[in-house]
C-alpha positions in Angstrom: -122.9 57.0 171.3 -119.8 57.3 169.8 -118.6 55.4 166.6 -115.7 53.0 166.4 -114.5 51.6 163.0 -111.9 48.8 162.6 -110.0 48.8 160.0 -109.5 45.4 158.3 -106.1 43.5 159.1 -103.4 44.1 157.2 -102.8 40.1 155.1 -99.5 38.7 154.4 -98.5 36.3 152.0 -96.1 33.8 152.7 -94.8 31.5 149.8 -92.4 28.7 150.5 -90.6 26.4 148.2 -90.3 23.0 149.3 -87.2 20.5 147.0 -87.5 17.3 147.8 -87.4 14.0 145.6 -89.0 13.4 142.7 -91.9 11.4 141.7 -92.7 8.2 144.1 -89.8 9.2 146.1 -91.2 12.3 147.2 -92.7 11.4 150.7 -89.4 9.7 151.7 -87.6 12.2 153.7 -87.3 13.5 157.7 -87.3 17.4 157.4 -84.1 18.8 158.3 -82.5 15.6 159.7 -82.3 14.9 155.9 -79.1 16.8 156.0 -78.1 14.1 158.4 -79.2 11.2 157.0 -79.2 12.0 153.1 -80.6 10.4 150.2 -76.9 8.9 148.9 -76.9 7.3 152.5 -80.2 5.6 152.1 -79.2 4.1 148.9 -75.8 3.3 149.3 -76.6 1.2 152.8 -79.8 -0.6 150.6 -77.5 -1.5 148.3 -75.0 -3.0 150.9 -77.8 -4.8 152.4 -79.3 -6.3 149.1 -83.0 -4.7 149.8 -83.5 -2.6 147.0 -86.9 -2.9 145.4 -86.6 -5.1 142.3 -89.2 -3.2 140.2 -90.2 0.4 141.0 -93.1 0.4 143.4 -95.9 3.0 144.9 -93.9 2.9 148.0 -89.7 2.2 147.1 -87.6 1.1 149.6 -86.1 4.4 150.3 -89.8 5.8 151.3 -89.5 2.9 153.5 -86.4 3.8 155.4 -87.4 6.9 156.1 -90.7 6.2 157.4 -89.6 4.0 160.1 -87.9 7.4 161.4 -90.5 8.9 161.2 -92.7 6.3 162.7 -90.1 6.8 166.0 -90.2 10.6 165.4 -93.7 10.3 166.0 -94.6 7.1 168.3 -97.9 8.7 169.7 -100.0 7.8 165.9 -100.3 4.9 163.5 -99.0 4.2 160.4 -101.4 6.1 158.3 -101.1 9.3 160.5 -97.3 9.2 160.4 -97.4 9.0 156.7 -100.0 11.9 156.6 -96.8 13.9 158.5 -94.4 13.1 155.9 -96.7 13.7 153.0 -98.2 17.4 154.6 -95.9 19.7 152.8 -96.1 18.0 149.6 -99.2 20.3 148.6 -99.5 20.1 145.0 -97.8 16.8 144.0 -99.6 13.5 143.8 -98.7 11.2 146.6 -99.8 8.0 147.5 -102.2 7.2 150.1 -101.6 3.7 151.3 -103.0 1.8 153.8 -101.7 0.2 156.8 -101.4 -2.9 155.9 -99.3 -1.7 153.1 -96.9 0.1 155.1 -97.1 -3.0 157.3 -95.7 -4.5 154.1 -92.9 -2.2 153.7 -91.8 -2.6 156.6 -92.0 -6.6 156.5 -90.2 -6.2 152.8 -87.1 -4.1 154.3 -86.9 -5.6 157.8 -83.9 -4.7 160.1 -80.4 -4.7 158.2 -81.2 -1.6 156.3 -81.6 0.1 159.5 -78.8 -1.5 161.5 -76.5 -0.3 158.6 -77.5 3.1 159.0 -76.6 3.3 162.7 -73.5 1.8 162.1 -72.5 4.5 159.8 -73.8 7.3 162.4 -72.5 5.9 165.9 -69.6 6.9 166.9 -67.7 10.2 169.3 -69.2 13.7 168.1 -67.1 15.7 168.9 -63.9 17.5 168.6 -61.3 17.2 171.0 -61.2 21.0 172.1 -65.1 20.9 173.0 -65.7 21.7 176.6 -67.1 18.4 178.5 -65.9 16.0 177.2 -62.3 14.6 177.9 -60.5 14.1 181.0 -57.3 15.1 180.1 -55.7 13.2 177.3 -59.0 10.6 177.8 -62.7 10.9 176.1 -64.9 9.6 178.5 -67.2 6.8 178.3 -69.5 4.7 179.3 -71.3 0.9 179.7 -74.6 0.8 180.6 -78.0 -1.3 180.1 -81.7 -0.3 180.4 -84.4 -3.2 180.3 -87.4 -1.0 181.1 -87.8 -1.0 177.4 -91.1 -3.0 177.2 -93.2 -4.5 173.9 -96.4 -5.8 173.2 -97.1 -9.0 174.9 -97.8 -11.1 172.4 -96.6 -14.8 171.6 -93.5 -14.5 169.3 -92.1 -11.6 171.5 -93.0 -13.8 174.7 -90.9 -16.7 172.8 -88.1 -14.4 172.5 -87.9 -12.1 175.6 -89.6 -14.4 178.1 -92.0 -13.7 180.5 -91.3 -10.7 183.1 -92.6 -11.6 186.8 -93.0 -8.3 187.7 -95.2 -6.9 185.4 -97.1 -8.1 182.2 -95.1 -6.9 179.2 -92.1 -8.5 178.2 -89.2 -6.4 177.9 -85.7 -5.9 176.1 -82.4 -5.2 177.2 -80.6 -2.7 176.1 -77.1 -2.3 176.2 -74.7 0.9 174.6 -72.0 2.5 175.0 -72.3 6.3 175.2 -69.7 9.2 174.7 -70.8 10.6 178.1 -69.6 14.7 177.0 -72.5 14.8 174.3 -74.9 11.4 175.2 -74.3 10.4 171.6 -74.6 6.3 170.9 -71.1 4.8 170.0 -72.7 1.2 170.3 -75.6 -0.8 170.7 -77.0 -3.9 171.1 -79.8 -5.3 172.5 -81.9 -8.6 173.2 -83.3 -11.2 176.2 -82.8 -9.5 179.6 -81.6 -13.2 180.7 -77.9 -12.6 179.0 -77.0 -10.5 181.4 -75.6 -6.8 181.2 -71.9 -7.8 180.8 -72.6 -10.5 177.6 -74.2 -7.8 176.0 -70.7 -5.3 176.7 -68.7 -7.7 175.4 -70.1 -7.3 172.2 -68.9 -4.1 172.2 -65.6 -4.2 173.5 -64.2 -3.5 170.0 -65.6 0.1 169.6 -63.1 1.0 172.8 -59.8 3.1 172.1 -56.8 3.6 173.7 -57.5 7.2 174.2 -61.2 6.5 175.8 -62.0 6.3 179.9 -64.6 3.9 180.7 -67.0 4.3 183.4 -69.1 1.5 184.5 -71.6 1.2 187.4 -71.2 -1.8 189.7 -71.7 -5.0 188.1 -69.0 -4.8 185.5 -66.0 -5.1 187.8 -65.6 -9.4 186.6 -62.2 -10.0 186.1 -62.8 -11.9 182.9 -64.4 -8.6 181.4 -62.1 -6.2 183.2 -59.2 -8.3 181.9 -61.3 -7.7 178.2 -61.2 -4.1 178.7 -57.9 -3.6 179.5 -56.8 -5.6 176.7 -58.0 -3.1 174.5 -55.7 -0.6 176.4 -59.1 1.7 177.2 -58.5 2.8 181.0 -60.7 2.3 183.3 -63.0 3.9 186.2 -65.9 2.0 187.8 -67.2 1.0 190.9 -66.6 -2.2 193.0 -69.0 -4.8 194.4 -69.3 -4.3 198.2 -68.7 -8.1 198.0 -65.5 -8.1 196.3 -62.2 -8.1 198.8 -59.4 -6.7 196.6 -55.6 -7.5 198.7 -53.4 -4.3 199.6 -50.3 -4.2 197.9 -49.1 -0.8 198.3 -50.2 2.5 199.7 -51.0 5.7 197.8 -50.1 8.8 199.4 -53.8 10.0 198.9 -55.4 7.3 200.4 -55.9 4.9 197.6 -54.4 1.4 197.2 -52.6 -0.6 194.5 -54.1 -4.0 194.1 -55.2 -6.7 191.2 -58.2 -8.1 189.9 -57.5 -11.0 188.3 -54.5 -10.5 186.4 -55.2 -6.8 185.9 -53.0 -4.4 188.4 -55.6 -1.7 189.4 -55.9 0.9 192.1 -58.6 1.3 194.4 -60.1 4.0 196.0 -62.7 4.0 198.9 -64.4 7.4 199.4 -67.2 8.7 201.4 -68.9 11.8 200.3 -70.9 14.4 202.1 -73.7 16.7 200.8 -74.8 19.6 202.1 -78.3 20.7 200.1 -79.9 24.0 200.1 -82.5 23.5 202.4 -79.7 22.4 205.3 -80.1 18.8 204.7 -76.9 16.7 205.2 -76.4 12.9 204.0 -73.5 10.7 202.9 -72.3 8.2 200.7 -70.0 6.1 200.1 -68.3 5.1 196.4 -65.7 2.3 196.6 -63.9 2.7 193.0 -61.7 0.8 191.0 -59.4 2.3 188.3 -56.3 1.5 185.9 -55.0 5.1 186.7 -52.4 4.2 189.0 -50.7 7.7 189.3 -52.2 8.8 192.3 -50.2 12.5 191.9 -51.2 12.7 188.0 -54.7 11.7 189.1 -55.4 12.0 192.6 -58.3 10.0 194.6 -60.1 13.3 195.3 -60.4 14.1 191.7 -61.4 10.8 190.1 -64.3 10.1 192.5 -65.5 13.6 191.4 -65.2 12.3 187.5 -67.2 9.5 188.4 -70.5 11.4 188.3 -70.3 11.8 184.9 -71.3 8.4 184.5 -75.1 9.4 185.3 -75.1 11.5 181.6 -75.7 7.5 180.7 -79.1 7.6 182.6 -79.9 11.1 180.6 -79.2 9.4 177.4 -81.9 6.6 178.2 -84.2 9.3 179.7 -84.5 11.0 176.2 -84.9 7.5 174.2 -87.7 6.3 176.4 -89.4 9.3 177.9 -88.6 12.0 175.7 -89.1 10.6 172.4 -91.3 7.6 173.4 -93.2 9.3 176.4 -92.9 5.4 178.0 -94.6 3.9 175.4 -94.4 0.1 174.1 -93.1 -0.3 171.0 -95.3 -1.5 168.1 -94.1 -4.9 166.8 -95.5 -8.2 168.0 -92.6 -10.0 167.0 -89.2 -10.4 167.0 -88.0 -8.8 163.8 -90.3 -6.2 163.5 -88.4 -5.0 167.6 -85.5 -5.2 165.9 -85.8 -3.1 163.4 -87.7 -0.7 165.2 -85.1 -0.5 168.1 -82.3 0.3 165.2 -84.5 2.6 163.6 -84.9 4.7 167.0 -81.3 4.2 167.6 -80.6 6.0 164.7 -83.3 8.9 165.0 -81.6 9.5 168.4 -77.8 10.0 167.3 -79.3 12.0 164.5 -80.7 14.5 167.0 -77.8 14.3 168.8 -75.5 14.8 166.2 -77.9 18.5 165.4 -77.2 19.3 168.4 -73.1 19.0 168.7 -73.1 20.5 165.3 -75.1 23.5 167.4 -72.8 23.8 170.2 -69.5 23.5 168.2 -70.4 26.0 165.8 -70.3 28.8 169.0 -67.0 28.4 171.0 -66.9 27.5 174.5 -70.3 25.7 174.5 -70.9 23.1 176.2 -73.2 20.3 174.4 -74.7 19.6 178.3 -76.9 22.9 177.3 -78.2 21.7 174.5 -82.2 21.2 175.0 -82.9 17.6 173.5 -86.3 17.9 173.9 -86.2 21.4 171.8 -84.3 19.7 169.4 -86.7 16.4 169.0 -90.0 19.0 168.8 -87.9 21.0 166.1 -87.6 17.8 164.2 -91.3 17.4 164.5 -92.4 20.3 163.0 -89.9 20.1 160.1 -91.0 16.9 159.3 -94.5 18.3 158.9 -93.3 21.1 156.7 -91.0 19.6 154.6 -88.8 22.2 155.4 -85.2 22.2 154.9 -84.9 18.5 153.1 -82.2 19.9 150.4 -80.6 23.1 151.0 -77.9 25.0 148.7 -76.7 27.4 151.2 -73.8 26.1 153.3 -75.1 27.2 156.5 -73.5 25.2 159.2 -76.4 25.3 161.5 -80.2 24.9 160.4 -83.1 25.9 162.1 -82.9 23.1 164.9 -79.6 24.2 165.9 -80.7 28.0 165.8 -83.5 27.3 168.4 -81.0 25.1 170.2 -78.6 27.9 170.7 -81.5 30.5 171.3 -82.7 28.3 174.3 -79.6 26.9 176.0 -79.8 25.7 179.0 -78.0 27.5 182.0 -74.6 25.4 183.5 -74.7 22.6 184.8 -75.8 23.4 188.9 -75.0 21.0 191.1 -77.8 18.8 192.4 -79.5 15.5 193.9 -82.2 13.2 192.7 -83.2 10.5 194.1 -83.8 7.1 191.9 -87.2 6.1 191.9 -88.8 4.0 189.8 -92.6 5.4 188.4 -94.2 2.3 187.7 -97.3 0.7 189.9 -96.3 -2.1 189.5 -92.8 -2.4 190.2 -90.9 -4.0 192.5 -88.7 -1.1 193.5 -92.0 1.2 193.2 -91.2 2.0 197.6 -87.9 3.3 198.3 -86.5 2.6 202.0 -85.5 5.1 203.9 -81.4 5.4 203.8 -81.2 9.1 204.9 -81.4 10.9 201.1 -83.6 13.9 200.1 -87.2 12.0 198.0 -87.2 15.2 196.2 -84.2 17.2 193.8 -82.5 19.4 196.0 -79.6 21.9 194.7 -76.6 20.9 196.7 -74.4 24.1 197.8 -71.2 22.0 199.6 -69.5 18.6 198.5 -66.9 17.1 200.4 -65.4 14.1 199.3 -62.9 12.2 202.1 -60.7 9.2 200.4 -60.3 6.1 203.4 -57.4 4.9 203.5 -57.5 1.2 204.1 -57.7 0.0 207.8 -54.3 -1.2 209.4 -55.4 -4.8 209.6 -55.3 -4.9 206.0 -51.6 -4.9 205.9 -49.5 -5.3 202.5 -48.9 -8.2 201.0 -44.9 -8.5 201.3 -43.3 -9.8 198.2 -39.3 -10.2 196.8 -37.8 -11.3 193.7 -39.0 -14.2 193.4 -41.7 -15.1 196.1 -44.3 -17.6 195.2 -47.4 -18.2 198.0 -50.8 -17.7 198.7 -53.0 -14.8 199.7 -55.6 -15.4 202.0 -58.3 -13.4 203.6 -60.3 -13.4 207.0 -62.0 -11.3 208.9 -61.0 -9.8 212.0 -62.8 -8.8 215.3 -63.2 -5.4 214.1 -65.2 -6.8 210.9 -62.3 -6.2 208.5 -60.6 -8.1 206.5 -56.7 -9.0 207.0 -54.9 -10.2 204.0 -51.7 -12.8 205.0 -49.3 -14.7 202.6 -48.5 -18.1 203.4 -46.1 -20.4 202.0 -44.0 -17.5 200.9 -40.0 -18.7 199.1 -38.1 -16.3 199.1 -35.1 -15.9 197.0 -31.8 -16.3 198.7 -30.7 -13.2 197.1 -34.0 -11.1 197.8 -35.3 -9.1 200.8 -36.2 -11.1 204.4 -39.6 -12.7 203.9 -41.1 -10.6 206.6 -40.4 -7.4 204.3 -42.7 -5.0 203.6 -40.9 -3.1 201.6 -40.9 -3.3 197.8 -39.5 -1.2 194.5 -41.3 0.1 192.2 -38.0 -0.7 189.6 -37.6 -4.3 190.2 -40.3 -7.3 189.1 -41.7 -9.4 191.9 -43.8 -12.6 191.6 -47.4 -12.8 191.8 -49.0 -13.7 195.0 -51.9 -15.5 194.1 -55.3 -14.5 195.8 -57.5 -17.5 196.8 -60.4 -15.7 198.3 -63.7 -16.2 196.7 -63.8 -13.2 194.4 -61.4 -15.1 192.3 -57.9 -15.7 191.7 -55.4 -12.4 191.0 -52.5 -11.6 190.4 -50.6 -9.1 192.4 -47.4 -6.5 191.9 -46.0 -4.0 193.4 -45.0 -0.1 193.6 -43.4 2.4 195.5 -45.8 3.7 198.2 -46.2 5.5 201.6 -45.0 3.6 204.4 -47.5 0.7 205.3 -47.9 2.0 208.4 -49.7 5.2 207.6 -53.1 5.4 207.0 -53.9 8.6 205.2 -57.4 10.0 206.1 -56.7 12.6 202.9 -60.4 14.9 203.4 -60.5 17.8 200.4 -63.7 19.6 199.2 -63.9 18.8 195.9 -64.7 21.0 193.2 -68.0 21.1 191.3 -69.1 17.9 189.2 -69.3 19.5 186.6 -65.7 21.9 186.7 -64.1 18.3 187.1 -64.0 17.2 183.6 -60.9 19.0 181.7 -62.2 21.3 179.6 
């Protein structure tokens, strides 16, 4: 029989060398994110905040910070295991072992302003104006949006707070940001009762917007108190209408959009019906009526800006990775109303730090787009350098660590066009069955988009207005189920056109002609157009979603 011998593996020895604080400040760091949020920036915003530990403890409040990261980076343990993670590569030095309730303590002796400091110093755009994805022409692209699927323990204080949901048994929060919608990175938040409402919330954020930013908004948003806000901060906008909301005809667009006003706010509108053809044969439609303070429909035609509007959904993607990715749909862990708070900051902030990684990855190759950047690869990254201690101080100037090496090594391909429907995972939901309106229940790539601008019907003729014509707008209904817009009690000035005029210049003022219909009062005004008696049916296949977005 014959004789095999096995030689003995070959053994390697691997040593490492781990820099991190000294003494009791050892444990407090979050691997390589460290680079991101560094030691001078803990300090500095403890300092700010007046929570700095009078007398040096077992656990100083700059341990503290960095463990409610971690205790997001790792929402699947409690507080002892998460402290085991941070203290794992810290073989040979003599840490600490606390017990819950002592980290319960810390986090009761910090509470949220440490935290809220730090996001405030790390929200914000990413990325450079050059990066692919991220502008539309001279604009960054934004977006408003809420989530209140957020939910936390049900326990009295949070029920105090929140309120009680009728739907199911946990309360839960509302959050509202506003997202840089190139890169999904947080530019604002805030958050609280779902009973506010989603536009209270955006108001509060309203001061973050920039004249060189276009905001996206789903329906909802379209209130002519807040659209009157946003425009006041000479942002631009592009977001959908209410299927309730009647806007009057002013002018006609050669593309098959309309010059109108909401409120006192001079807006076009554009009403589009899009087909999609999917893979598999299957053909549906749907319709987007938009609203937009882009009025030059030959600098930016209809065509094109209902194509932008998809990029809106990178909102939903950004709320996907805060509560599936990183908190796999859990509850958070406070039973009360200060410990949410200063958890929600704190996985605010462990968020944008991920995201920020991950621009810094993209940007340091040219041409990348940060849409290819795997978050998930980035969060399990953070994970494991957490556990290591890896990378916490570094003296080489590399401008990408090891979570933006794998990011790069793994991108994901460009973006292919497809559809998903909505639905909602929970049992007991109230939007857990979806009815029937013609869509695909499964994601389908789509291989043809055409998107077909509607010109307004001829009912709806313009609202005729001269130098100086006072009246009211009205709206009714017609046979056809339309809506005809007439002005009554129209003055005209001696000097102006006829009062039955249609015709108006785009170089002369004309009065408002105030809108009494019950979407509220606006004001109107005017502009060179196509003849009103046109109605441009303008059908173009649009390009790709994704090739929309000025690169």
């Amino acid at each position: 029989m014959p004789f095999h011998c096995v030689l003995p593996p070959a053994l390697a020895t691997i040593t490492r060398t781990v820099t991190v604080a000294g003494g009791r400040f050892a444990p407090g760091h979050l691997g390589e994110l460290t680079r991101i949020v560094p030691f001078e920036l803990v300090d500095a915003v403890l300092s700010e905040t007046r929570t700095v530990q009078r007398r040096l403890r077992d656990l100083p409040s700059r341990v503290g910070v960095y463990f409610l990261l971690a205790m997001c980076l790792f929402p699947e343990v409690g507080y002892r295991l998460v402290w085991d993670k941070l203290t794992a590569g810290l073989v040979g030095m003599p840490v600490v072992c606390p017990t819950a309730k002592a980290l319960r303590d810390l986090r009761r002796r910090l509470g949220s302003a440490p935290v809220r400091a730090l996001f405030d110093v790390l929200a914000g755009p990413l990325t450079q104006p050059g990066t692919p994805g991220v502008r539309f022409g001279p604009y960054r692209t934004v977006s408003f949006d809420g989530c209140s699927s957020q939910k936390v323990p049900d326990s009295e204080r949070n029920r105090s707070w929140l309120g009680r949901t009728a739907h199911h048994g946990y309360p839960t929060l509302e959050l509202m940001t506003l997202v840089e919608t190139g890169t999904r990175a947080l530019i604002g938040a805030v958050f609280g009762p779902t009973a506010e409402g989603e536009t209270s919330y955006a108001g509060r954020l309203l001061h973050l917007l920039r004249p060189d930013m276009l905001v996206l908004w789903d329906k909802g948003f379209d209130g002519n108190d807040f659209l009157a806000a946003v425009t006041a901060t000479r942002a631009q906008v592009l977001g959908r209408l209410r299927n309730n909301r009647r806007t009057p005809v002013r002018s006609r667009l050669l593309d098959g959009s309309y010059l109108s006003v909401i409120g006192t706010v001079r807006v076009r509108v554009i009403d589009a019906q899009i087909t999609v053809t999917c893979a598999d044969g299957t053909v549906f439609t749907g319709s987007y009526r938009l609203v937009t303070t882009l009025t030059d429909a030959r600098r930016y035609p209809a065509a094109v800006l209902t194509g932008l509007y998809h990029q809106r959904w990178e909102h939903e993607s950004a709320y996907y990775a805060l509560r599936h990715t990183i908190m796999d749909g859990r509850l958070l862990r406070s039973g009360d109303p200060i410990g949410i708070e200063q958890e929600m900051w704190s996985l605010l902030t462990l968020y944008q730090a991920l995201r920020m990684v991950m621009v810094d990855a993209a940007e340091s190759v040219p041409g990348t787009d940060p849409d290819r950047c795997g978050f998930t690869i980035a969060l399990q990254t953070a994970r494991d350098q957490v556990v290591q201690a890896a990378d916490i101080v570094t003296t080489a100037a590399e401008p990408v660590g090891l979570i933006g090496r794998r990011v790069l090594a793994a991108l994901l391909p460009p973006r292919r066009q497809r559809v998903s429907t909505r639905k909602v995972k929970s049992p007991v939901s109230r939007y857990s069955e979806r009815l029937d309106d013609g869509r695909p229940d499964t994601s389908r790539t789509v291989i043809d988009l055409d998107v077909t601008v509607l010109a307004p019907a001829a009912e709806e003729r313009p609202c005729p207005m001269s130098h100086e014509t006072t009246g009211t707008l009205t709206g009714h209904h017609t046979a056809a189920g339309n809506v005809s817009w007439n002005c009554s009690g129209l003055t005209p000035n001696a000097a102006g056109p006829p009062a039955n005029s249609h015709s108006t210049s785009a170089t002369s003022p004309s009065a408002p002609c105030t809108d009494n219909s019950p979407a509220g009062p606006r004001t109107a005004t005017s502009e060179s157009t196509a003849p009103a008696s046109t109605q441009p049916l303008r059908k173009s296949r649009s390009t790709p979603l994704h090739d929309l977005r000025e690169r």
